[in-house]
BAMARGU-480123 format. One line per 4 residues: number of its first residue (from 1); for each residue x negated, y, z negated of N, C-alpha, C. Coordinates in nm, 2 decimals. Last residue first. Layout:
residues N
NUM) X Y Z X Y Z X Y Z; ...
END
This chain:
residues 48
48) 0.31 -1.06 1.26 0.31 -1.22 1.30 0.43 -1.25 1.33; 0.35 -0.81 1.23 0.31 -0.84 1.31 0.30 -0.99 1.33; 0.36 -0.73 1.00 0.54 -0.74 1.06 0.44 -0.73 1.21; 0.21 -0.74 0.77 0.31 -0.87 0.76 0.43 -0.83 0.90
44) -0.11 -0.75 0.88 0.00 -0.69 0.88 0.09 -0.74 0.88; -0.39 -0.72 0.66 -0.31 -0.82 0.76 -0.19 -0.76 0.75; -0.54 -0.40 0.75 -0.56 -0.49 0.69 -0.45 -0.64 0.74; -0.49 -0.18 0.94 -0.67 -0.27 0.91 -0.67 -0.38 0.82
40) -0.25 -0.12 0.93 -0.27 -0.22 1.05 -0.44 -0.25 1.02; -0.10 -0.24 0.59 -0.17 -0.14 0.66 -0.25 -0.17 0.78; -0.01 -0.43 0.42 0.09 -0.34 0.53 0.03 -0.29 0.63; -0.16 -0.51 0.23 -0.10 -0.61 0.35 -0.07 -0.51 0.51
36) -0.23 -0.22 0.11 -0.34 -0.32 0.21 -0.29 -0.41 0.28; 0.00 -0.20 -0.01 -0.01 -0.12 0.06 -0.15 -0.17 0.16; -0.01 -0.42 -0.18 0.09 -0.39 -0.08 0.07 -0.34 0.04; -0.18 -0.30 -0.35 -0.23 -0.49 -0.24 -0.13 -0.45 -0.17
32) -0.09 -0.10 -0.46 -0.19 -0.13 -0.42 -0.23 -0.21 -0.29; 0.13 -0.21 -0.60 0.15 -0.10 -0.50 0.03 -0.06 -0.40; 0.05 -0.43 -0.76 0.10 -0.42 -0.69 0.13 -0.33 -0.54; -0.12 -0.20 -0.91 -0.18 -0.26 -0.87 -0.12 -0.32 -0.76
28) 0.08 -0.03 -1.03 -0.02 0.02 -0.95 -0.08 -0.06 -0.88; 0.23 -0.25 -1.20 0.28 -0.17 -1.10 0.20 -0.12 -0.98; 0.07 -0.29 -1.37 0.13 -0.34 -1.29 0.13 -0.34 -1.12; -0.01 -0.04 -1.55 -0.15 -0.12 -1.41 -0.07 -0.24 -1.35
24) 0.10 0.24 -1.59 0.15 0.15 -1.55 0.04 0.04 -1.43; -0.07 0.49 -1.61 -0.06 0.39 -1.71 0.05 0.27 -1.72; -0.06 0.72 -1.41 0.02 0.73 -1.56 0.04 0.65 -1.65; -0.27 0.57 -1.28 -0.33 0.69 -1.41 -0.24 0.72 -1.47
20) -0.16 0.44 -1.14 -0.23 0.34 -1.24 -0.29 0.45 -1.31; 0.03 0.54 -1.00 0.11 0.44 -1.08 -0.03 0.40 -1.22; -0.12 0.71 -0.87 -0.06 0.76 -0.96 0.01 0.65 -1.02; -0.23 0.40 -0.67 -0.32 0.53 -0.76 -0.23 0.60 -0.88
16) -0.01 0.40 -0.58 -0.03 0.28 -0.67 -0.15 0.35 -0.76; 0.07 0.59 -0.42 0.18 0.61 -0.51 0.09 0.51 -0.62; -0.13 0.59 -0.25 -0.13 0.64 -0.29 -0.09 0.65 -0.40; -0.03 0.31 -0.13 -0.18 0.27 -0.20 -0.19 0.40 -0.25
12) 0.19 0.36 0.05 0.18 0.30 -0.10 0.05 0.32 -0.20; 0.08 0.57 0.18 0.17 0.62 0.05 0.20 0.54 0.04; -0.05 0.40 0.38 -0.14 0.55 0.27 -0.04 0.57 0.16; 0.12 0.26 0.48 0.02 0.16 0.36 -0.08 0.32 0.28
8) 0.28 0.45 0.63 0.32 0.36 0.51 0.26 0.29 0.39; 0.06 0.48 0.83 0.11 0.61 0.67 0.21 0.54 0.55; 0.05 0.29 0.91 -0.08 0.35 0.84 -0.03 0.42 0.78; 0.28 0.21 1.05 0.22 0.15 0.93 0.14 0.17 0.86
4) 0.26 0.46 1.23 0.40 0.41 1.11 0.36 0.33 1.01; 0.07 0.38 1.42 0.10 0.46 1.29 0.15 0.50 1.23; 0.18 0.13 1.51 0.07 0.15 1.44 0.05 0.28 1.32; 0.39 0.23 1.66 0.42 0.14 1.55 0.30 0.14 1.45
END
């Protein structure tokens, strides 16, 4: 399960990188922090 959630939070925080050089910093940024909740080094929302 662990590393289900590490590739999940890599291809958000990925996609939030290309979100924020095609010039959507919403978006990117959201995709971003998402991708840090999600990810098992950071707080993991489907672990509590």
């Amino acid at each position: 399960m662990a590393l289900l959630l590490w590739i999940l939070a890599v291809i958000l925080v990925v996609s939030g990188i290309v979100s924020l050089v095609r010039g959507q910093m919403l978006m990117g940024i959201v995709l971003i922090i998402v991708g840090l909740l999600v990810g098992p080094g950071g707080v993991s929302l489907f672990t509590k």
